[in-house]
N, C-alpha and C positions, 0 to 999 in steps of 0.2 A: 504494500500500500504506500503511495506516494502522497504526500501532505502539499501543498504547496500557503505557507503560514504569511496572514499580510497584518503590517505591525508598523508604528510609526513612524520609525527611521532606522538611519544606518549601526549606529550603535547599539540601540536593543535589537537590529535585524541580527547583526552579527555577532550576537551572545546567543540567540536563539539559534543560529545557523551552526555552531563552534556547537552547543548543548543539544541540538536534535537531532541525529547522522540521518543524512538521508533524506530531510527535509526540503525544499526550494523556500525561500524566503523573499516576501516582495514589500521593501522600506518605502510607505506613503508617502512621507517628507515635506509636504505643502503645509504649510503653516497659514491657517486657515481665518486664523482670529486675525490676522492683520489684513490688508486693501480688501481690495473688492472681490465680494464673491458672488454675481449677478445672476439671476435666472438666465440660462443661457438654452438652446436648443437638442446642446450636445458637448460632449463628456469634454473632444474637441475641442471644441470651440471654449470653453472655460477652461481649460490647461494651456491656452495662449494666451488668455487675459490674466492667468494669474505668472506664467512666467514672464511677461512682460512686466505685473509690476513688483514681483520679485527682484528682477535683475536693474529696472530702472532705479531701484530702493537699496541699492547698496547690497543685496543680500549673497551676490557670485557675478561670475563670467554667465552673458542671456544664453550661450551657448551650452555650458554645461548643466544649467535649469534646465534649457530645452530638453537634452539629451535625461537627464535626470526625470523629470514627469510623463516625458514620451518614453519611456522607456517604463513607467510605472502602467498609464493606461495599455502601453503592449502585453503586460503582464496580465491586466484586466482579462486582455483577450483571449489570451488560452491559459487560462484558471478552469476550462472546462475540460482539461485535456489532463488533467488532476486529479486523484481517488477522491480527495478530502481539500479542502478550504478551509484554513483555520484562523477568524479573523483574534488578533491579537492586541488588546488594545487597553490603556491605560484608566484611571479615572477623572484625570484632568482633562482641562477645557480642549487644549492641542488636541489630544485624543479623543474627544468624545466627537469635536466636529470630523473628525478624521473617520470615525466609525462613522456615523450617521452618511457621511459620503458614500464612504464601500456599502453600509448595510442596501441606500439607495438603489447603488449602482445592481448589485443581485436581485432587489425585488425585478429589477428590469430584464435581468440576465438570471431565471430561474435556475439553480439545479436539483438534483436526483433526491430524494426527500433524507434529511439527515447526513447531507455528507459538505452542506455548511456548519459551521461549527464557532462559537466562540470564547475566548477565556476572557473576560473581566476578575479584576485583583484593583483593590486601594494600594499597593506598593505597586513600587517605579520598577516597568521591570530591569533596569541596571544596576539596583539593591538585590537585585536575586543572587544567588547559590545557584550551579546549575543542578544539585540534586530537589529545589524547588522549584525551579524550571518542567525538570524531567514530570515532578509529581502533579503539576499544575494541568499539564497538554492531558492527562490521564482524565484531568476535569471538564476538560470543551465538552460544553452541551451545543445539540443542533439549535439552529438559530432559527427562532420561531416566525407563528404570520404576524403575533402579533407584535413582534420584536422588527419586524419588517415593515407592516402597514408604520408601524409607529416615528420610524426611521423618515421617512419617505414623508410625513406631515412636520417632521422636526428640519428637514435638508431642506424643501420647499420652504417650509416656517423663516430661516437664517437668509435665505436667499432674495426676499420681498425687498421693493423698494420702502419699506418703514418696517419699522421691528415690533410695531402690533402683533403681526403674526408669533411672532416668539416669543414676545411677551405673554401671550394669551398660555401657549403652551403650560405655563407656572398653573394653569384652572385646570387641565386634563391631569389625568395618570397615568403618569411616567414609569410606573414602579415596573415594566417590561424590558427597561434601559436604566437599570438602577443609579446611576450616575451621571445620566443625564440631565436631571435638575437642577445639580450644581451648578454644571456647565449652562444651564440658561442666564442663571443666575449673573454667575462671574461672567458670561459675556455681557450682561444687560450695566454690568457694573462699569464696562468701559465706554458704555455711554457719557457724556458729559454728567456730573450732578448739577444743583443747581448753585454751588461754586467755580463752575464752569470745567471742574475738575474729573478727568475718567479715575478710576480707581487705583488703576497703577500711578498716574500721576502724584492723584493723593499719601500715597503710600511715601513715593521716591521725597517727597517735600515734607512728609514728616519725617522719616529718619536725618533728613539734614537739619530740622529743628532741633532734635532729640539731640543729636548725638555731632561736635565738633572735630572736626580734624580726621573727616571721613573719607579716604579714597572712594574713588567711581567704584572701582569692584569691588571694595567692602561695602560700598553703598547697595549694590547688584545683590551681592550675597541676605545683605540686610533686610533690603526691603522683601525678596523673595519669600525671607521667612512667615514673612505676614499672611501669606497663603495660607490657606484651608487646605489646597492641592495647587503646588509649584506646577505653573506649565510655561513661562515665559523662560525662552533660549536670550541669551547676553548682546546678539543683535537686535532683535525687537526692542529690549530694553536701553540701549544707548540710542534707536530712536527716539524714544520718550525723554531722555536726559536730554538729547539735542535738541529737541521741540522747544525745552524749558529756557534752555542756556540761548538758544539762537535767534527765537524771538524779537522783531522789534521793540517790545518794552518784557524784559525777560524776567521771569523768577528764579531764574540759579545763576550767582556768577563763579568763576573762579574756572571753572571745566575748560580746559587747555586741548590744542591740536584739536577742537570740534571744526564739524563732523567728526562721527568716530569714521575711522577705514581700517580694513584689513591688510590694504597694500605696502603701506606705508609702515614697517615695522616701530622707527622712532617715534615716527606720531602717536602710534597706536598702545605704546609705552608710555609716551606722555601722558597721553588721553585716561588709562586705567589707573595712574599715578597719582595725578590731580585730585583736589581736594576741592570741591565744587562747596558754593555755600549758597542760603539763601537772598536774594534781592531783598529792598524795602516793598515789594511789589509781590513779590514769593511770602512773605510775613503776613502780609494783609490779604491775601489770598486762602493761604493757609488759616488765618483767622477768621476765616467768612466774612472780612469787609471789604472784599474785593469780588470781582464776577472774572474768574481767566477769559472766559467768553467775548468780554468788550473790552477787551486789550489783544486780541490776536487774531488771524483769520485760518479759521478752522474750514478743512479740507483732508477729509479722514473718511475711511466705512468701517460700516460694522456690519461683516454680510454683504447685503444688497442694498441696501442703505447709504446714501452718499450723503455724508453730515456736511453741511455749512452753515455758515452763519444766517442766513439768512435762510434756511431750513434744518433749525438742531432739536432736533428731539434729543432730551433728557430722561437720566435717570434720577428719582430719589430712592435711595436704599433703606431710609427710612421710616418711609411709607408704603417702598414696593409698589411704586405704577410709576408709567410712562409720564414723563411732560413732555405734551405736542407743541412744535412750532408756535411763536408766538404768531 
């Protein structure tokens, strides 16, 4: 029996691939909570708008994105040519929009009953052991319809142009995708609040209150900890610090060699080095007498939602509902 096992990316692919003999391993890799993820026609057609804004966002070479995602959906394509499909997948946000994709992409691309299968775990799997590796795959249950119907209104849900649709989802039961609600959640949190702040933001602007004489990667490590379930990778997050620091009227100063880049060894030393502090702007913000919103021009998605200022839907967290456009 041959498995072919599909799982978030390179580094749990290939702990999985070294701990299963015999397995095919196929690493998702699109990082899905960042730009635009639009109702599109076809699988196609939305693995070129998102390596386009991959690669224009600093994240690689457009070429080795291209070859990286085209080379994920080929894998899609003879996944039937496989005893067993075992979708592998995490409890954080990364992962869960990662599953809800693939689960999508099967409801459309049926197979032989019980020979889709999936392992959900609350640990990371690159904190495993590979003899809890071994014990887990022993656990794939077939993946159900209604783990399927359920996929397929949450993937549609992320993809609307307003996040009504997935908002709404917090009123159904979830409990078919156990860790899916989180993940609505902590996505609806990187909406704007109504300090004009997403939550990661929020997050990164307190710990430089809290805590003085902070490097950017002590800052990364720090503010991560705040998580419920860690899913932001170290590129997304020096987007967020750059956001703040690059700003025409900014809340962080101090952050050296911004942009972060990967190219640039020295810079990028520099950049992790620095000791980034709050603005008089970051202060008052961070206090709730500021609106980040009327000091910068917001141009950001969440999903299929294209936030601007001039059409931002907000989140309050806590009240848990949407604020529409004013």
């Amino acid at each position: 029996m041959i498995d072919l096992i599909i799982t978030n990316g390179d580094s749990a692919g290939e702990l999985l691939r070294r701990t299963l003999a015999g397995a095919e391993v196929l690493p998702w890799r699109d990082v899905l909570y960042e730009g635009p993820v639009p109702l599109t026609d076809s699988l196609e057609e939305l693995t070129a708008i998102r390596v386009s804004y991959l690669a224009g966002s600093g994240a690689g070479d457009e070429s080795a994105i291209e070859f990286e995602l085209t080379s994920r959906d080929r894998g899609l394509g003879i996944s039937a040519d496989f005893d067993r499909v075992v979708l592998w997948f995490e409890h954080d946000l990364y992962d869960q929009l990662q599953l809800i994709q693939a689960l999508d992409w099967f409801a459309d691309h049926p197979r032989e009953p019980e020979t889709l299968l999936l392992v959900q775990t609350d640990d990371y799997i690159g904190h495993q052991e590979s003899e809890t590796i071994a014990e887990q795959i022993t656990q794939a249950r077939p993946v159900t319809q209604s783990q399927l119907d359920l996929a397929v209104r949450a993937w549609a849900a992320f993809r609307q142009p307003t996040p009504e649709a997935w908002a709404h989802l917090l009123k159904e039961d979830l409990s078919a995708l156990p860790f899916l609600r989180g993940a609505v959640v902590r996505m609806l949190e990187e909406l704007p609040g109504p300090d004009g702040l997403s939550r990661t933001e929020r997050q990164l602007l307190a710990c430089l209150e809290a805590k003085t004489a902070l490097s950017s990667v002590a800052l990364f490590g720090t503010a991560q900890k705040m998580e419920e379930a860690e899913f932001m990778g170290d590129w997304s997050f020096w987007r967020f610090l750059d956001g703040l620091a690059l700003a025409p009227k900014p809340l962080v100063a101090g952050l050296e060699c911004a942009p972060f880049q990967f190219e640039d060894k020295a810079r990028m030393e520099a950049y992790v080095k620095s000791q980034p502090a709050l603005t008089v702007l970051g202060k008052d913000v961070i206090a709730g007498r500021a609106d980040w919103a009327q000091h910068h021009a917001i141009d950001r998605w969440i999903g299929g939602t294209h936030l601007t200022n001039a059409r931002l839907w907000r989140w309050d967290s806590e009240t848990q509902h949407l604020i529409a456009p004013a």
